[in-house]
Every structure is written in C-alpha cells, then in structure tokens.
Phi, psi and omega in degrees: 000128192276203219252298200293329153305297161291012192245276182346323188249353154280322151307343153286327207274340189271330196267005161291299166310302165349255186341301152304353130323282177306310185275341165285341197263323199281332178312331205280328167310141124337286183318321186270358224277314159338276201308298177326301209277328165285012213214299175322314203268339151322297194298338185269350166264347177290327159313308166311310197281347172270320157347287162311291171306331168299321158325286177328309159304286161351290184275284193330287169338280173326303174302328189256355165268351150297290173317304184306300169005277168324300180291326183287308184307298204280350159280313240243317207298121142331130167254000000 
C-alpha cells in the first residue's frame, strides 16, 4: 500500500470517529437519543471495518509479496 492510500484511509477512519464523536455529544437530547445512538454505532463499526481492512491489506500485501521472493531469486538462479 503506498503512503498516499494510507494517508486516505486513516482520514476516513479519523472523520469517521468525529463524527461519531458529534452524534454522542448530540445523543444527549432525549427525544433523539434511539436514532443518534444507532446512526453513531454505524459509523464507528463502518470506521472499524476501514480500519481492519486497511490492516488486513497491509498482512495480505506483505504475505503475499513475501511469498513472491523466493520464486523470483530461484528464477534469476544459473543453471
């Protein structure tokens, strides 16, 4: 994952807590308090779920450019 992706998906994951952030402080109305509170706990599992997946990429990537190594070196090999 280059820098720039990764700059990108920790900025969903930060304007995401915001947010979720903004609707606990709005939770505090009573009347709204249901809504607030299901509309909140969306976003803090869609901030998780870019999060994990960002991870997730990150040990996929490696593992799978780890894997590739070897087979490359043992092609390049004299016979």
């Amino acid at each position: 994952m280059d820098a720039a992706l990764q700059a990108q998906l920790t900025y969903a994951a930060l304007g995401c807590s915001v947010v979720a952030l903004f609707f606990s402080v709005i939770a505090a109305f009573p009347g709204l308090k249901g809504v607030i509170a299901a509309v909140r706990d969306g976003i803090l599992w869609f901030a998780l779920l870019v999060v994990l997946g960002g991870v997730g990429f990150l040990l996929w990537q490696r593992l799978h450019l780890h894997d590739k190594a070897p087979v490359a070196k043992a092609a390049q090999a004299p016979v």
